[in-house]
C-alpha positions as CSV (number, residue, x, y, z in Angstrom):
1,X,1.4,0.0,44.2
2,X,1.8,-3.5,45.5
3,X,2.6,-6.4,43.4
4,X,-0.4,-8.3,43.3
5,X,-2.4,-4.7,43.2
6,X,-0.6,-4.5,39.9
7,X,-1.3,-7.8,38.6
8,X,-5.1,-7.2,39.8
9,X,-5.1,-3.5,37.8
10,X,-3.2,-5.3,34.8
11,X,-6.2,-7.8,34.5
12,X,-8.7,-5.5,34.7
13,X,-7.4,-3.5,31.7
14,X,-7.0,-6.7,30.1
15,X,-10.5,-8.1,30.7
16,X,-12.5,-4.5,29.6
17,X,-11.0,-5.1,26.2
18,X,-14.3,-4.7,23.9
19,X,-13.0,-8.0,22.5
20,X,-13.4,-9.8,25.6
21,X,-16.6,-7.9,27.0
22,X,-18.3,-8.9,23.3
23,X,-16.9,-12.1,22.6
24,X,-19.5,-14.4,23.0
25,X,-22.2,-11.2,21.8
26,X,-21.3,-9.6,19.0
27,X,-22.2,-11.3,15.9
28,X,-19.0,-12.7,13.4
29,X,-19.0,-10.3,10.6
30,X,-16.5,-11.6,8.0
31,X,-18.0,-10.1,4.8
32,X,-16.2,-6.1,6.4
33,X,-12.7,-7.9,6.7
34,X,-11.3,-6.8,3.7
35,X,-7.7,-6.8,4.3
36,X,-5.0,-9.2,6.0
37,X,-1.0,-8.3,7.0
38,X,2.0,-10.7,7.6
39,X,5.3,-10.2,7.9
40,X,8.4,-11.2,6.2
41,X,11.7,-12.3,7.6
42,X,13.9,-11.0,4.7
43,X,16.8,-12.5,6.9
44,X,15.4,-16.3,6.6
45,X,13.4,-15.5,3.7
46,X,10.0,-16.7,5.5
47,X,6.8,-15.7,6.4
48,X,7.2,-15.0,10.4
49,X,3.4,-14.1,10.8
50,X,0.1,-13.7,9.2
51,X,-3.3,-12.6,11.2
52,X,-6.3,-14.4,10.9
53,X,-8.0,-12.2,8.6
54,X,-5.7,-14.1,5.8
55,X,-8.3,-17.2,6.4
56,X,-11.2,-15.0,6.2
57,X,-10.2,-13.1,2.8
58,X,-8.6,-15.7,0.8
59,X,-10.3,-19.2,2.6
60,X,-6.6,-20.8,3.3
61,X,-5.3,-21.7,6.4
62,X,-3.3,-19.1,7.9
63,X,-1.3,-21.6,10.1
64,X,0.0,-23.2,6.4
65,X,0.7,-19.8,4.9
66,X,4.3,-19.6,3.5
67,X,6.0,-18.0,0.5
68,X,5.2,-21.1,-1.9
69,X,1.6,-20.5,-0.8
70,X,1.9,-16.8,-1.3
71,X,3.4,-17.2,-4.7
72,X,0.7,-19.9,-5.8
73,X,-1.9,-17.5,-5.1
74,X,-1.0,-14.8,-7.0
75,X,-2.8,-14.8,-11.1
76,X,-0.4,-16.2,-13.3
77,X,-0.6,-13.0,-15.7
78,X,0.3,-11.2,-12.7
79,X,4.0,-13.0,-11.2
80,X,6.1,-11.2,-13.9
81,X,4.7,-8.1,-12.6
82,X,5.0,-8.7,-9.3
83,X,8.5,-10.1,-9.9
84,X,9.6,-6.5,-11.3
85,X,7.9,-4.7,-8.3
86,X,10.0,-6.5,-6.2
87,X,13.2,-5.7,-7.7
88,X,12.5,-2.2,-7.9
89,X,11.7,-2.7,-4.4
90,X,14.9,-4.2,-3.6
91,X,16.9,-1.9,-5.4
92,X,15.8,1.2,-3.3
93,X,16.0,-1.1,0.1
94,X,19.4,-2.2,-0.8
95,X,20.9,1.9,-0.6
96,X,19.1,2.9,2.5
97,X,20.9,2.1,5.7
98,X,19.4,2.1,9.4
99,X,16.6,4.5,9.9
100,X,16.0,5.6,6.1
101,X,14.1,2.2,5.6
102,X,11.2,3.3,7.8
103,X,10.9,6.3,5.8
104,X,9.2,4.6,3.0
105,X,6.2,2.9,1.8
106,X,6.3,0.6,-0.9
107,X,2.8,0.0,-2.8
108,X,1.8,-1.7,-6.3
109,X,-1.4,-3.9,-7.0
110,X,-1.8,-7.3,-8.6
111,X,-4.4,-10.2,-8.5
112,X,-4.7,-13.5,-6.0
113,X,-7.2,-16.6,-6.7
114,X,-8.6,-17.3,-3.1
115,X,-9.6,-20.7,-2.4
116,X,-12.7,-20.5,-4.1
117,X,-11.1,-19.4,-7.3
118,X,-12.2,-16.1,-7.2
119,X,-9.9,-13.3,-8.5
120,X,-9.1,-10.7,-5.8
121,X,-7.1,-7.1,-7.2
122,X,-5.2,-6.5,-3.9
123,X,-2.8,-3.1,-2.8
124,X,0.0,-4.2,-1.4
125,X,1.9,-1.6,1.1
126,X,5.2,-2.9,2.2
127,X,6.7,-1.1,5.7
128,X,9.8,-1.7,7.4
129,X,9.8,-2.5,11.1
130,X,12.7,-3.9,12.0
131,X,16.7,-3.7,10.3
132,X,19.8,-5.6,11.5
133,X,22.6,-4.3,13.7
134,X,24.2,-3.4,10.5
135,X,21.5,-1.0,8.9
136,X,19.7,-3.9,6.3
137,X,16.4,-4.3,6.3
138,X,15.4,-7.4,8.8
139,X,11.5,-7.4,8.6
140,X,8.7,-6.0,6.5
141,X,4.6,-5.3,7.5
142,X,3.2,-6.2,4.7
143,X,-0.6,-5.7,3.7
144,X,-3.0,-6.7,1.2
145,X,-6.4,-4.8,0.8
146,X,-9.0,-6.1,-1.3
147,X,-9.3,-3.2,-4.4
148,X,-13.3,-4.1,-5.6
149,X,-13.2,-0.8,-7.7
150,X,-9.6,-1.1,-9.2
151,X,-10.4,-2.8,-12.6
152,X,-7.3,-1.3,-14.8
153,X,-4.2,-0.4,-13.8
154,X,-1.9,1.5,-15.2
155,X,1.3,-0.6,-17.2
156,X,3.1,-0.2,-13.9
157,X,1.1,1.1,-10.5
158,X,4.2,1.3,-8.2
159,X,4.6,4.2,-5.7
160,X,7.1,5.0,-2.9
161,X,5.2,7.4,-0.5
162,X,8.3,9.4,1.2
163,X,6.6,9.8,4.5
164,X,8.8,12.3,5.8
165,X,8.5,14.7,2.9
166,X,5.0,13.8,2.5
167,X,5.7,13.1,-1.7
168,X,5.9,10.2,-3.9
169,X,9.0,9.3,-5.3
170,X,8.7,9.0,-9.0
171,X,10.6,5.5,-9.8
172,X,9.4,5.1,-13.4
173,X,7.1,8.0,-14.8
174,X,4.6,5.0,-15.6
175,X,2.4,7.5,-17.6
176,X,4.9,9.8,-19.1
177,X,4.2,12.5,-18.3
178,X,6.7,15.5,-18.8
179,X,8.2,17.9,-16.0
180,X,5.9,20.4,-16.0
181,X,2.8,18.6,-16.3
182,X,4.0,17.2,-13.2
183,X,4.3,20.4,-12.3
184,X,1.0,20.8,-12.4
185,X,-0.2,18.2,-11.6
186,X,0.4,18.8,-8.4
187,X,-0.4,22.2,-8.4
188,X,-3.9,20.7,-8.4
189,X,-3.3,18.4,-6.0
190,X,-2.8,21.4,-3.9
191,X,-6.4,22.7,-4.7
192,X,-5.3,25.5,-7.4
193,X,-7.2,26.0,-10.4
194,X,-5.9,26.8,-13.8
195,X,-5.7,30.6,-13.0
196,X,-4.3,30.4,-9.8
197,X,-1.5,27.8,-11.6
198,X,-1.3,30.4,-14.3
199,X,-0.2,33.4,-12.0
200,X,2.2,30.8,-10.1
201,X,4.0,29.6,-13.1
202,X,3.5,32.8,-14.9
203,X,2.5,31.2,-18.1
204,X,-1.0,31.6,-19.9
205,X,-4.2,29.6,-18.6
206,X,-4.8,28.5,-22.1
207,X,-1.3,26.6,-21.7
208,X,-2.3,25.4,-18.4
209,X,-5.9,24.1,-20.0
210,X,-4.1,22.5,-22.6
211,X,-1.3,21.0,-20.0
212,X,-4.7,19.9,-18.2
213,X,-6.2,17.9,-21.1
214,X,-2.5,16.2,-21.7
215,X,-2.2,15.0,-18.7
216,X,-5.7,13.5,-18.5
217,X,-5.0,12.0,-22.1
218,X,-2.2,10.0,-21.1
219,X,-3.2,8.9,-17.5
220,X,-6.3,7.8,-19.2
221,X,-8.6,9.5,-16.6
222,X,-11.9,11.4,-17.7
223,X,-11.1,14.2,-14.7
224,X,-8.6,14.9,-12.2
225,X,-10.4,13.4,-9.0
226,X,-10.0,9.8,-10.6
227,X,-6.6,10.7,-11.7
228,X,-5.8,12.0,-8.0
229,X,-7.2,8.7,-6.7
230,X,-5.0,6.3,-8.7
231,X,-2.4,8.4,-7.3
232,X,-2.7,8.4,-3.8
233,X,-3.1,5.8,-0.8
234,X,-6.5,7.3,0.0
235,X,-8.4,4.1,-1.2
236,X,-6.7,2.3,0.6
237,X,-5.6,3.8,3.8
C-alpha cells in the first residue's frame, strides 16, 4: 500500500470513530459517568494523568488534579483508613518483582467530598501497568467508582483479587471467620448447597447449616447473595 494510501486509510478509521461521527449529535449525558481513572507515577510520586470524567464526578478541574488535591478530597474519618490500605498495599508491592505486579488487583472503599460537598463512597481498584528495569512497580491505573448502594463497610474492605488464580488473597480475615467456614464459604460460591457441601466435606448438613448461620452472623449479612456481593468485584466491574 502506498504511503499516502495509508495515511488516507488511517484517517478514515480515525474519522468513523462514533465519537467523531456523534459529536456535535449525541446529547452530553454526565449524570451515567459514574467513575474516573488516573495514574500514579510511584517513581516521582505524582499524578501523571487523570481523564475527564474526574471533572464530571467530583466538579474539580482535572488539569489541577494532584496528590494534595486527592488527599483533600478524601472524608476526614476516612484518611486513617485509607492510610492503612496503602501500606498493606505497599507491603505486598514491595515483594513482587517484574511481572508478579500485574498479577494483582488492589481494591478497598472510602469516601470523597466533591466540589459541591457531597459525600461520594468510591471503590478504588489499583492495577499495575508499568515497572522499572529493575522489577519495582513504576505506574499504577487507578479507578474510583461511585458505590450509591455501599452504605457500611465492613472494619476493613480490602481485597487482592489474584487474577491468575482467579482467588482473593485473604490479607486480614476482616470478619473472622475460621478455616472451614471459609471453606465453605466458598463451596457456595461455587453454587453447592448444604448437601452437596456435606457429601464434599463428609461432615453432617446440620453442621454445614450451622457453619451457614455463623458465617452470616459475623459478616453481618441477612443471606449469602449480599454476603457474595461484598465479596466480589461484581458491583463494580
Amino acid at each position: 500500500m502506498a504511503k499516502n494510501a495509508i495515511k488516507d486509510k488511517w484517517n478514515e478509521i480515525f474519522h468513523n470513530q462514533s465519537s467523531k461521527k456523534n459529536k456535535d449529535i449525541d446529547p452530553i449525558k454526565d449524570d451515567l459517568i459514574n467513575s474516573y481513572f488516573f495514574i500514579y507515577d510511584c517513581v516521582e510520586n505524582e499524578i501523571a494523568f487523570v481523564n475527564n470524567a474526574f471533572s464530571i464526578v467530583t466538579g474539580f478541574d482535572d488539569k489541577s488534579f494532584n496528590l494534595d488535591k486527592l488527599i483533600k478530597m478524601i472524608h476526614p474519618d476516612d484518611l486513617d483508613y485509607f492510610f492503612k490500605c496503602e501500606e498493606k498495599d505497599l507491603e505486598i508491592t514491595n515483594a513482587l518483582m517484574f511481572n508478579q505486579h500485574f498479577q494483582y488487583l488492589f481494591s478497598y472503599t472510602y469516601r470523597i467530598i466533591t466540589a459541591d460537598n457531597r459525600v461520594l463512597t468510591m471503590q478504588q481498584n489499583c492495577q499495575a501497568i508499568e515497572v522499572t528495569s529493575q522489577g519495582h512497580l513504576s505506574k499504577t491505573l487507578v479507578i474510583h467508582k461511585i458505590i450509591p448502594t455501599y452504605t457500611e463497610r465492613p472494619i476493613d474492605d480490602h481485597k487482592i483479587f489474584d487474577k491468575a488464580r482467579g482467588i482473593y488473597i485473604d490479607s486480614e480475615n476482616c470478619y473472622n471467620l475460621s478455616k472451614r467456614e471459609f471453606e465453605i464459604l466458598n463451596l457456595i460460591k461455587d453454587g453447592l448447597n448444604s448437601i452437596e457441601i456435606s457429601d464434599r466435606l463428609n461432615i453432617s448438613k446440620y453442621t454445614i447449616d450451622t457453619h451457614r448461620k455463623n458465617i452470616l452472623n459475623k459478616t453481618n449479612s441477612s443471606n449469602f447473595i449480599e454476603l457474595i456481593k461484598k465479596l466480589s468485584f461484581s458491583e463494580f466491574d
